[in-house]
C-alpha positions, 0 to 999 in steps of 0.5 A: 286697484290695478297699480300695474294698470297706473304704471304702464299708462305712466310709461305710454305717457311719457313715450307720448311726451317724446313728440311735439304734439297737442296733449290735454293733461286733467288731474280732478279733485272729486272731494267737492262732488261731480259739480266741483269737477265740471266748475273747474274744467269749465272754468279752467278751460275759459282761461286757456282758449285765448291762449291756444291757436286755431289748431289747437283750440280744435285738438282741444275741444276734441279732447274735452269733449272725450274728458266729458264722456269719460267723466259721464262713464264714471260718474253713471259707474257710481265712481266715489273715489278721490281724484281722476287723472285724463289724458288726451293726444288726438294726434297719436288717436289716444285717450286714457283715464285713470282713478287715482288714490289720493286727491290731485292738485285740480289741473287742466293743461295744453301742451306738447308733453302729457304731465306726468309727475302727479301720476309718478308721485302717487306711485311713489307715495302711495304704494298698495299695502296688503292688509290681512285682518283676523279674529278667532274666526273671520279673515278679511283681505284687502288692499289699500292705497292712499284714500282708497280701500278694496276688499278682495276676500274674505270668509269665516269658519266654524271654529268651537268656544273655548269651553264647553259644558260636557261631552269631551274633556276639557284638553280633548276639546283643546286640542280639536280646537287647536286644529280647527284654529291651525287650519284656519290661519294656514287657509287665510295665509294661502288666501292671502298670498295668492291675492297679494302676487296677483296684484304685486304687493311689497307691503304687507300689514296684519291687524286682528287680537295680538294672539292670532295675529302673531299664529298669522304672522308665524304662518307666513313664507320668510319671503312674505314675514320680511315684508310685514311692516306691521301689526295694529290691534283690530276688532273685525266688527269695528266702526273705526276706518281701517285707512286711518289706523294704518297711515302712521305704519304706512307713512313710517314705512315710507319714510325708512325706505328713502332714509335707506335709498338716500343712506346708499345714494351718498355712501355711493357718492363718497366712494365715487362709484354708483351714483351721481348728484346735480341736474344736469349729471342726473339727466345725462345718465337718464339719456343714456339709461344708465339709471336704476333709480332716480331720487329727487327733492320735492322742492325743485322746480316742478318744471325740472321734475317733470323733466326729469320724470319724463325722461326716467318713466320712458327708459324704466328707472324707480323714481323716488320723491323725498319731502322738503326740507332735506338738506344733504340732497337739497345740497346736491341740488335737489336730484341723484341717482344710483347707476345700473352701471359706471362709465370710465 
């Protein structure tokens, strides 16, 4: 679940947007199978050819033609997730496809920019969470994104029952126990924060029995513990999806962190400083890359978003999308933006 590797196709996307070339943009839904995915490519590429000239209907069966062995490469790769996203500038020699993590709106589109917004979204909403679940003897450690759930690690150890019928005293054989146990949360942690810097995790939730999961969480570095958002009741043996119990913590966590940036969005507003409202005034201050991060509703335009995305993923600002519906923002016109710095 390489986030890192998303990122960056974003930002070649959007230097790629910076030219007047022939750009084939594919977001495909694999919720209806292979088949559903070559129907629509098939379907939607019916629509477009009586719209393309000569030149473009050859950059654009080129770049169908790379789509195909990149789906072929998947699908022969027993690839199950949600979605994939393609692009394709024969112009620039280049071709890149990407899983996704959630189901895309199906898309198949020519034109002189890559669509990069659907991408951006995800990165937003979909951030990987670090997932640490736990019992008196197993850890296991995965990463979650959306629909999608990766084991990277997980181990047991022999650690003694709570009784025992004779031998030791029965507090000799508590304090063993106690530092089998201390051992084995100390080795999980270790595990655990090694895996979650490799892939750049911010967010972390830990599931288990409330007993050891408070030993895990106590374990942690402070850098690490401030950035649980967490805790579910978990059995490791469980038939329950773990992407299900997770979503409501994860969505909360979502929704707190846009209440803060909005929160210092107009606190910056109101004082005039770091920070600027409207379209137009968003769009000159990501020209000049006076941004540090962009905040829009999803209920603008998704021309104007795309705009604007492309824009922000070519000089480096977080862009952060906020649901429908809210009014402060929407009153603004829908798009702010907290500066890096201000200009007289």
């Amino acid at each position: 679940m390489a986030r890192e590797t998303t990122v960056n196709l974003v930002r070649d996307l959007a230097r790629l947007s910076e030219n007047d070339r022939t750009i084939l943009s594919a977001y495909l839904n694999l919720r209806d199978g292979w088949k559903g995915v070559e129907e629509f490519v098939e379907r939607r590429s019916r629509r477009l050819r009586p719209l393309l000239t000569k030149e473009e209907i050859d950059y654009f069966e080129t770049s169908l033609s790379f789509l195909a062995d990149f789906l072929d490469e998947k699908k022969e790769a027993g690839f199950a997730g949600p979605g994939l996203a393609f692009f394709a500038d024969l112009g620039a020699d280049f071709t890149r496809g990407v899983e996704l993590t959630v189901a895309p709106e199906p898309l198949l589109a020519v034109d002189d920019q890559t669509i990069i917004h659907p991408l951006a979204l995800e990165l937003d909403e979909f951030e990987p969470v670090g997932v640490v679940m736990i019992d008196a003897a197993c850890v296991r450690i995965l990463v979650v994104a959306g629909e999608v759930k990766e084991d990277l690690n997980s181990f047991c150890e022999k650690i003694h029952h709570r009784s025992k019928k004779g031998g030791w005293s029965q507090m000799r054989y508590q304090r063993r126990r106690d530092k089998e146990i201390d051992h084995f949360v100390k080795d999980a942690v270790k595990r655990s924060v090694e895996i979650f810097k490799d892939n750049g995790i911010r967010r972390v939730l830990l599931a288990g029995r409330d007993r050891m999961v408070k030993r895990l969480e106590d374990d942690l570095p402070r850098e690490w513990q401030d950035r649980v958002i967490g805790k579910v009741r978990w059995d490791l043996d469980s038939s329950d999806d773990i992407v299900e119990k997770i979503r409501p913590l994860v969505n909360r966590a979502e929704r707190d962190q846009e209440r803060l940036l909005l929160g210092r969005l107009f606190s910056e507003l109101r004082r005039g400083e770091l920070a600027l409202g409207g379209i137009d005034k968003v769009q000159r201050a990501l020209e000049i890359d006076q941004v540090d991060t962009l905040i829009l509703s999803r209920s603008l335009d998704q021309k104007v978003i795309e705009k604007l995305t492309t824009v922000a993923e070519s000089c480096g600002p977080d862009v952060e999308f906020i649901p429908e519906g809210n009014e402060p923002l929407d009153a603004i016109g829908g798009a702010g933006a907290i500066l890096r710095y201000k200009i007289s």
